[in-house]
C-alpha positions as CSV (number, residue, x, y, z in Angstrom):
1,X,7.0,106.8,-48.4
2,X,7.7,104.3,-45.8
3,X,10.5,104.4,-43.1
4,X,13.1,102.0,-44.5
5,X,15.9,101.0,-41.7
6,X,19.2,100.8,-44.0
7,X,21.4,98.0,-42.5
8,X,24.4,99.8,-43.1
9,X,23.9,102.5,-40.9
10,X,24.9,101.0,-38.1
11,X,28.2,100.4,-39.3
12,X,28.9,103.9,-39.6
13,X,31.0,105.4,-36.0
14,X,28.6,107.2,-33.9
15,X,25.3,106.2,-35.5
16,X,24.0,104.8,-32.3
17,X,25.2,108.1,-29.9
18,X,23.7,110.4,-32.7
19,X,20.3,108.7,-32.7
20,X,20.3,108.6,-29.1
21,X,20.8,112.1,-29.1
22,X,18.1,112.8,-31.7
23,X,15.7,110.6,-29.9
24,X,16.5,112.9,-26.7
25,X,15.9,116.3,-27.7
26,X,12.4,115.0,-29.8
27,X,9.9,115.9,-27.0
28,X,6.2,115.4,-27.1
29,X,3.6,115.0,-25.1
30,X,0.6,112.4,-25.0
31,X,-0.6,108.8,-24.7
32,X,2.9,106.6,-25.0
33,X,1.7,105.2,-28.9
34,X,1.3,109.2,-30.1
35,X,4.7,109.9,-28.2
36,X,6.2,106.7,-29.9
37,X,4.4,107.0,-33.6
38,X,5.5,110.7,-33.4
39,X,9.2,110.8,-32.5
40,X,9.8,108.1,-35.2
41,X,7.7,110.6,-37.8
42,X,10.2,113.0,-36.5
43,X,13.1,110.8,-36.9
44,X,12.8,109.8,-40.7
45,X,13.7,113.3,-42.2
46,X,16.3,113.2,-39.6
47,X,18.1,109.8,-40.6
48,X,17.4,110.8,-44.7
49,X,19.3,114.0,-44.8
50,X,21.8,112.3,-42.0
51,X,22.3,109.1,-45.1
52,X,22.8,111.6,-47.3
53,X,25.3,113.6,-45.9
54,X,27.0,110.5,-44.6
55,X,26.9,107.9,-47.2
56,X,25.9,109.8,-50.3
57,X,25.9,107.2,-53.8
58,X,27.4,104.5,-52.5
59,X,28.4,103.0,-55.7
60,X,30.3,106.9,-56.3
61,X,32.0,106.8,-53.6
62,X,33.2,103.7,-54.2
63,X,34.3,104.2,-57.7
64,X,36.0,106.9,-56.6
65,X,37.8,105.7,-54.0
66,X,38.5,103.0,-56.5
67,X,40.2,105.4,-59.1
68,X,42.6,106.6,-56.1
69,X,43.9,103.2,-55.4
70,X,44.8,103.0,-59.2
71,X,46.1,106.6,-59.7
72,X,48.4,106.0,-56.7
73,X,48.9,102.6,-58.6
74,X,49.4,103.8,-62.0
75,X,52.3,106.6,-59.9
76,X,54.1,103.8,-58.2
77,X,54.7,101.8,-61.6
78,X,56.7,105.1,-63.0
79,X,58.1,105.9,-59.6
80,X,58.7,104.8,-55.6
81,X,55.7,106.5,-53.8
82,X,57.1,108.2,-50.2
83,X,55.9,107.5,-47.7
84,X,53.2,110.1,-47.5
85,X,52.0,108.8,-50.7
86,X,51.6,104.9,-49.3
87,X,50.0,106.4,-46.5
88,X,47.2,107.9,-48.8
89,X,47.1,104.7,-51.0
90,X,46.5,102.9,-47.9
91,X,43.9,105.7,-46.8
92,X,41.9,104.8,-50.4
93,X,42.1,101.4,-50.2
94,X,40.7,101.2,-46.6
95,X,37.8,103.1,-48.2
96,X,37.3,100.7,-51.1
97,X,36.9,98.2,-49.1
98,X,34.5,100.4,-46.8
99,X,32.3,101.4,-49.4
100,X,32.2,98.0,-51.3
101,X,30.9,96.1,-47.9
102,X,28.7,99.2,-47.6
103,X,27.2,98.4,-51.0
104,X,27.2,94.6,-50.6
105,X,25.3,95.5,-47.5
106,X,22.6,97.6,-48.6
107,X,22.2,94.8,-52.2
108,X,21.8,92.3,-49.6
109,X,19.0,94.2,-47.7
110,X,17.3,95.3,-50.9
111,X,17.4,91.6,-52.4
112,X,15.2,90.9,-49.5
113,X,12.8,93.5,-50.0
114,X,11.6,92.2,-53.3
């Protein structure tokens, strides 16, 4: 499978630093190319189980950040919410919007790839 550069990951805090560090501590030895050609070998498996553990289903965690913004919703329409619970509604909505330009992001790059 080919190395596919997601353009959402560098939207994510700390993506740079952590493939700075990654690039760092890959050390091999050789001709620059098989020093190059091999630390990005190294660095696919790295940045797949790092985009799974960061990002996950996108379209999931968007639904469900989603169904928090309408729970706390639904919650305000029989009640006030304190302020603890605007606080949280405010947490999922900053999320949905998060991972819906997270999504839009990664349709974008695919609807190129075709």
């Amino acid at each position: 499978m080919p190395f596919r550069f997601e353009n959402m990951w560098p939207k994510e805090e700390g993506f740079k630093e952590k493939v700075q560090v990654w690039w760092i501590e890959l050390n091999f030895r050789g001709f620059a190319s098989f020093v190059l050609a091999s630390k990005l070998k190294a660095l696919k498996p790295l940045l797949r189980d790092w985009n799974k553990l960061e990002f996950g289903k996108v379209e999931v965690n968007k639904a469900v950040a989603l169904n928090q913004v309408d729970f706390w919703d639904k919650v305000e329409l029989s009640r006030p919410l304190s302020d603890q619970e605007v606080e949280a509604r405010k947490g999922a909505k900053e999320d949905f919007k998060k991972w819906a330009l997270l999504e839009e992001i990664s349709w974008r790059q695919k609807s190129r790839e075709v």
